[in-house]
C-alpha positions in Angstrom: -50.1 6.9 -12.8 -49.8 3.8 -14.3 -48.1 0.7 -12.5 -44.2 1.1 -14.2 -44.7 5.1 -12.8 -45.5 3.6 -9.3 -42.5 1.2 -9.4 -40.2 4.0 -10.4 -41.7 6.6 -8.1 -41.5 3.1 -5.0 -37.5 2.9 -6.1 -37.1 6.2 -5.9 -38.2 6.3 -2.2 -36.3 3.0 -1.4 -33.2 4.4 -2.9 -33.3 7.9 -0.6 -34.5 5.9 2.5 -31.3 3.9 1.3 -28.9 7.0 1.1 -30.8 8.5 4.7 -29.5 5.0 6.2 -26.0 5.2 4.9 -25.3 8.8 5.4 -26.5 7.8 9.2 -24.5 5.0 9.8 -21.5 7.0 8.4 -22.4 10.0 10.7 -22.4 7.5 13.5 -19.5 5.9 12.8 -17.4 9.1 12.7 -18.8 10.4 15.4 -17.9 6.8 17.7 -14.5 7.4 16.1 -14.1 10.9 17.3 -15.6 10.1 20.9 -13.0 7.4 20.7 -9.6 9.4 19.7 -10.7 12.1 21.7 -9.8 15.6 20.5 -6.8 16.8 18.4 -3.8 18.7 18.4 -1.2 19.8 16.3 2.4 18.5 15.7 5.7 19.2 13.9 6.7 16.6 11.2 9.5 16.7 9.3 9.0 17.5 5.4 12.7 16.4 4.4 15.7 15.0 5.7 17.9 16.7 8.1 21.6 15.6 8.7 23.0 15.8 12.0 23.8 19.2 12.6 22.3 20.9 9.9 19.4 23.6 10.8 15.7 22.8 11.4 13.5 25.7 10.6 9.6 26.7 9.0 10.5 25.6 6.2 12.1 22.1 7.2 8.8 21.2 9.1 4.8 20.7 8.5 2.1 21.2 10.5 -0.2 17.8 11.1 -3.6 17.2 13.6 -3.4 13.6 15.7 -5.3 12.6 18.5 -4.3 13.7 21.6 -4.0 10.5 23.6 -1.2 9.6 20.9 0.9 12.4 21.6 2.5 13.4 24.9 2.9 17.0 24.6 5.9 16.9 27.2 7.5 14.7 24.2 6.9 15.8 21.0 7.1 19.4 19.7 3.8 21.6 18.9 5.7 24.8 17.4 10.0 25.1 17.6 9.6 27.8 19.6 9.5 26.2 22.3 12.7 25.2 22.3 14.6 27.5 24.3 17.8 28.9 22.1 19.9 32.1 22.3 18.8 35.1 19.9 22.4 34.7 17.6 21.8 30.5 17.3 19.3 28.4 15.5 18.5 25.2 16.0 19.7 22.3 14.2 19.1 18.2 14.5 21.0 16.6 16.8 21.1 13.5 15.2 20.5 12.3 11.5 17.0 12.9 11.2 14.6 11.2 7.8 11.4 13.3 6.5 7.9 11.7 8.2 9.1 11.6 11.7 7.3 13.7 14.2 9.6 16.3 16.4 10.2 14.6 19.7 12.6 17.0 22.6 15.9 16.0 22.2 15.7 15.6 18.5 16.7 19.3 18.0 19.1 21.7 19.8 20.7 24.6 19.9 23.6 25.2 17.4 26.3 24.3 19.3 28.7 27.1 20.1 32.7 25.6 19.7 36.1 27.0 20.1 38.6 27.1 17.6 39.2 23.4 16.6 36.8 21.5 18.7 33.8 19.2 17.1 30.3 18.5 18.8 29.1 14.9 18.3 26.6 13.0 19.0 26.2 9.5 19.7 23.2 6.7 20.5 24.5 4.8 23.4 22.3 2.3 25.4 20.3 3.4 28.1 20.8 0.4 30.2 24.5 -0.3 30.1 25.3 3.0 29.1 23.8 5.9 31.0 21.7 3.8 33.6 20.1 7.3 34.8 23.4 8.4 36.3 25.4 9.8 33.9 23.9 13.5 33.3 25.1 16.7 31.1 28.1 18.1 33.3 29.1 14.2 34.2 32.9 12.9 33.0 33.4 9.8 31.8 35.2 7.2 29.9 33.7 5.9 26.4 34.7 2.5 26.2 33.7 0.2 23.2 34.1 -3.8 22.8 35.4 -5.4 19.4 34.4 -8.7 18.2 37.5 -10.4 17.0 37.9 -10.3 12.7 40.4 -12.1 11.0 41.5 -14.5 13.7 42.2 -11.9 15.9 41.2 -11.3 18.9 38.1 -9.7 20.7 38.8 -6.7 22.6 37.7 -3.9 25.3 39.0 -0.6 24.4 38.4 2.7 26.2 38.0 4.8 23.0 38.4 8.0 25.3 39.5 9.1 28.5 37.8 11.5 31.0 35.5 13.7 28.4 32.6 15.5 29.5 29.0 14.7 28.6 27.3 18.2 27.1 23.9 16.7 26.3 21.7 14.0 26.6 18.5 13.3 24.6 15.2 11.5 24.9 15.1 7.9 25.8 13.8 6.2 22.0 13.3 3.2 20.5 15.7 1.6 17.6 15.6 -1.6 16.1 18.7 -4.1 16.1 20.0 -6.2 13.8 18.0 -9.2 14.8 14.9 -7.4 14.7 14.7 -6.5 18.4 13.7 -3.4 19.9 15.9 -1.7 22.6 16.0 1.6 23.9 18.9 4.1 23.7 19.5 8.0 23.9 21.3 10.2 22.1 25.1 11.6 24.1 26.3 14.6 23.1 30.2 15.3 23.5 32.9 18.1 22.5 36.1 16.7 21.1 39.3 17.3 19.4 39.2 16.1 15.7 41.7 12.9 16.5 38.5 12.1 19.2 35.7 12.7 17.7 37.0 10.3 14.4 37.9 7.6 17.2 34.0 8.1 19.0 32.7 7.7 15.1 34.8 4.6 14.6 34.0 3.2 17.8 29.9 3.7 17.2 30.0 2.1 14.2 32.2 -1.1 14.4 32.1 -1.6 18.1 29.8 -4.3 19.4 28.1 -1.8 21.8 29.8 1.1 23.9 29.7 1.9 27.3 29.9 5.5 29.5 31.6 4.8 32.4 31.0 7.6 35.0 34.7 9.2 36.1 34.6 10.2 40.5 34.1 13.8 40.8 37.2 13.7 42.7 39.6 12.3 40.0 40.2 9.7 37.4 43.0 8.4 38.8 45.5 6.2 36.7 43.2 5.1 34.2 45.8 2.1 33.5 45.8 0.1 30.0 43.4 1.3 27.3 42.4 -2.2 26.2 42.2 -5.6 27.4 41.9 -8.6 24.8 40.8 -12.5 25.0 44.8 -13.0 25.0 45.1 -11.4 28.2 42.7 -13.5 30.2 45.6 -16.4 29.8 48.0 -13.7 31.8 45.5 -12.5 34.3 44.7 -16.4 35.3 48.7 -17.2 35.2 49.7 -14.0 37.6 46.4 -15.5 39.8 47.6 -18.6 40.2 51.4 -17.8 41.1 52.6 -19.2 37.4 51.1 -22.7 38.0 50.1 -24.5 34.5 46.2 -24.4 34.6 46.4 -27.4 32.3 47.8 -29.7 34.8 45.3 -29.5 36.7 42.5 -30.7 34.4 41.9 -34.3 34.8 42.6 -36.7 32.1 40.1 -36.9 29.5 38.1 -40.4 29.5 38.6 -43.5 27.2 35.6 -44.4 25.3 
């Protein structure tokens, strides 16, 4: 064997000592990363969009493996049948729902069952001012929604609707503001007339945030005026004050 032989055959070894080293510091690598994540188990995510409403089925979901410690399996769904739902209903999103997300309870229900007429809606309300952990399906309540003022008008508090009973409520999530914060709200689920539900639709949208206010068990009473406006504060203060000019009162402004 001639010298350029011995320096082909000496690369040759230093080349599959060089693979052996790689393929074992891949092997330990993977293996660190699977000690780390633990083991696996399969979840639902959604393989297209789903309105709210419309039905979630086999053929609306896919089958994917993460690591256990990332998914609570008291939160997220492993197979739809475990959602409990009548033999004549199927179940269907209960809130607008975008292809990629991973089945969490609450994001699906059972087709709601209406009488002749009535709508089932669904809105996200805060879970601080709104439910608070006291308002639960069963509970009545009033929706109330406050309006910034547009067009030199005037802001306003306006309970949207009276005395209307909560059928559902979802899993506490997490949804993004318009200032980039991060605050957590759950999805109510009401039956309504028509004439209500457009209101509770209006009132989600443009309102500045809504609030469920929980009705006594024994009554509503008179609920009194549905709104109360930044004009109204100047009445209130008057009627506290027996009619006496607030104004009058200030003191003078200084010189200088």
């Amino acid at each position: 064997m001639n010298p350029r032989q011995r320096r082909g055959v000496l690369l040759m070894v230093v080349a599959a000592l060089g693979a052996v080293a790689v393929f074992a510091s891949v092997f330990t690598y993977l293996s660190a990363q699977q000690d780390r994540l633990g083991s696996f188990d399969t979840v639902l995510r959604l393989a297209e969009d789903v309105d709210a409403y419309q039905a979630v089925d086999a053929d609306s979901v896919e089958r994917v493996e993460v690591p256990s410690q990332y998914f609570d399996p008291e939160v997220f769904i492993t197979d739809l049948s475990e959602i409990e739902t009548p033999t004549d209903q199927q179940l269907v999103a209960s809130t607008h729902l975008e292809a990629g997300v991973y089945l969490q309870r609450g994001m699906v229900q059972p087709q709601p069952t209406l009488t002749d007429g009535e709508r089932e809606i669904a809105i996200m309300v805060d879970a601080e001012t709104g439910v608070a952990g006291k308002v639960r399906r069963g509970s009545v309540v009033d929706i109330y929604g406050t309006f910034q003022p547009r067009d030199h008008g005037e802001a306003c508090a306006v309970r949207v609707i009276t005395e209307v009973e909560v059928l559902d409520i979802g899993e506490l999530r997490t949804q993004e503001d318009e200032g980039g914060g991060v605050s957590g709200v759950v999805p109510v689920t009401f039956r309504l007339e028509p004439a209500s539900a457009l209101q509770l639709a209006y009132a989600e949208d443009f309102a500045t945030k809504l609030r469920l206010a929980l009705v006594s068990a024994e009554g509503g009473g008179a609920p009194g005026d549905a709104e109360f406006c930044s004009g109204d504060f100047d009445e209130l203060f008057d009627g506290a004050s027996g009619g006496t000019d607030q104004t009058d009162q200030r003191p003078a402004p200084r010189e200088g």
